[in-house]
C-alpha positions as CSV (number, residue, x, y, z in Angstrom):
1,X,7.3,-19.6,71.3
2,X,5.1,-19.2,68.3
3,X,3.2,-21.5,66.5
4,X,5.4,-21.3,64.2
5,X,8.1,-24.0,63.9
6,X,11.0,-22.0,61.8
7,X,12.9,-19.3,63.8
8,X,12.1,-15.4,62.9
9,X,13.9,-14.0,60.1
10,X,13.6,-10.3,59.6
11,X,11.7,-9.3,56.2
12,X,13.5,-6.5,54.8
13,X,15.2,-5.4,51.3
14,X,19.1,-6.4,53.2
15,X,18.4,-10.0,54.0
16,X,15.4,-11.5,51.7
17,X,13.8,-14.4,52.9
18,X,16.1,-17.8,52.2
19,X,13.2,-19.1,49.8
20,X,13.8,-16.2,47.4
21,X,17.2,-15.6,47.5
22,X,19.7,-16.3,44.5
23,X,20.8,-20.0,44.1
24,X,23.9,-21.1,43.0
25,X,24.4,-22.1,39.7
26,X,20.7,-21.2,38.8
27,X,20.6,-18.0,36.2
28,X,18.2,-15.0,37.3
29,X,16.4,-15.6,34.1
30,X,16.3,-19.0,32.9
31,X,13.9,-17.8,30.3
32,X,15.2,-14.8,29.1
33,X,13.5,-11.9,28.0
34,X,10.4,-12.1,26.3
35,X,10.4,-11.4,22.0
36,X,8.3,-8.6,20.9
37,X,5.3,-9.7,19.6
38,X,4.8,-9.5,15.7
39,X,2.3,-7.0,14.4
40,X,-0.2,-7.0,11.7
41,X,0.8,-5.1,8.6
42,X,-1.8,-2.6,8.3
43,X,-3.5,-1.8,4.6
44,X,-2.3,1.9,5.4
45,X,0.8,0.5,6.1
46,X,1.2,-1.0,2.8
47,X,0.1,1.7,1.0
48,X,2.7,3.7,2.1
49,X,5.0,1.6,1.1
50,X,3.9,1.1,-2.4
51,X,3.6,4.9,-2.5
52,X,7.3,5.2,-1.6
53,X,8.8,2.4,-3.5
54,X,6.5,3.8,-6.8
55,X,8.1,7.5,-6.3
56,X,11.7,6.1,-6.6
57,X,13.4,7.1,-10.0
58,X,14.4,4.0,-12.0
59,X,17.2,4.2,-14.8
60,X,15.6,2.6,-18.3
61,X,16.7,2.3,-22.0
62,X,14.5,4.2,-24.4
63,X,15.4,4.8,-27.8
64,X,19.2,3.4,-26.7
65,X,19.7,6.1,-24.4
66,X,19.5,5.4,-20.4
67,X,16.8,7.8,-18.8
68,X,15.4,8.1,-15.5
69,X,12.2,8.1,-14.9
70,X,9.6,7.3,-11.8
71,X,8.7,4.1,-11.2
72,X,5.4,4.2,-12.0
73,X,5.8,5.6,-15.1
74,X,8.0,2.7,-16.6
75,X,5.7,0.0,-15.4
76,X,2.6,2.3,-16.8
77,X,4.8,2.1,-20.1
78,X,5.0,-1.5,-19.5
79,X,1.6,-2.2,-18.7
80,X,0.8,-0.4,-22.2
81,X,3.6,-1.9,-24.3
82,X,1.9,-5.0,-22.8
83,X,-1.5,-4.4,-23.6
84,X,-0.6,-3.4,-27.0
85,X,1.2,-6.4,-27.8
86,X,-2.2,-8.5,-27.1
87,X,-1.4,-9.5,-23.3
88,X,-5.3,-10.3,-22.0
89,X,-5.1,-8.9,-18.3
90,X,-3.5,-5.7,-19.2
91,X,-5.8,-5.3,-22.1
92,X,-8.0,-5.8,-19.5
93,X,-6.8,-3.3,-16.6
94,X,-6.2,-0.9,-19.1
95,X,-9.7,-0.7,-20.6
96,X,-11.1,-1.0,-17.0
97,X,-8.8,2.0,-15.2
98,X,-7.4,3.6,-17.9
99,X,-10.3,4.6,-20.3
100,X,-12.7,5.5,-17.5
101,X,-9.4,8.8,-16.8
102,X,-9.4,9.4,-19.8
103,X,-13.4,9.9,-20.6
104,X,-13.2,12.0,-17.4
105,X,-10.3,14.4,-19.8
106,X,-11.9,14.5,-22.5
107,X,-15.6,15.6,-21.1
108,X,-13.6,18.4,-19.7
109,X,-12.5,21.3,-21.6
110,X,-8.7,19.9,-22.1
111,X,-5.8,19.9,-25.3
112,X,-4.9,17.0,-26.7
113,X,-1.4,17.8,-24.6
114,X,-3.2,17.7,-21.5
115,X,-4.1,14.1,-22.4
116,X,-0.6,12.7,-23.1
117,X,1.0,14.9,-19.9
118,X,-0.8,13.0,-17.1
């Protein structure tokens, strides 16, 4: 005999060896299947999403009529109506984003209906 003390058991894919065969009562995958891991939102990402959600038309009351407009328009309205009103940070981004555009228009050769129409 061999030096082996277990008898021979042919390795092949009909009869696996008796260590690795199914047990009774004992799933396949006790653990299941693994979860996808989680990704990092990327800042390209999220700009495309704020893109997208600021491009949506939005239903608002002016003058007591319901009109749609894009999204960023109403909260560019809002951000002004805000500013207006004496509201400190959009005083602030509005005199920081706003007038810098707008000196930029008016160096060019523009109409004062260029102005209101971007």
């Amino acid at each position: 005999m061999s030096d082996h003390d277990e008898p021979w058991e042919p390795a092949s894919d009909a009869i696996p060896p008796k260590d690795t065969r199914f047990r009774r009562g004992v799933s396949g995958n006790p653990k299941g299947r693994p979860r996808k891991a989680v990704r990092a939102y990327t800042p390209r990402q999220l700009r495309r999403d704020i893109i997208l959600q600021m491009e949506k038309e939005m239903t608002v009351q002016a003058n007591g009529q319901r009109v749609k407009i894009v999204t960023y328009l109403a909260l560019l309205k809002k951000l002004v109506a805000m500013g207006m009103s004496g509201h400190g940070p959009s005083c602030a981004f509005w005199s920081r984003n706003i007038t810098r555009r707008s000196k930029r228009m008016l160096n060019t050769t523009s109409t004062s209906s260029d102005l209101l129409n971007w």
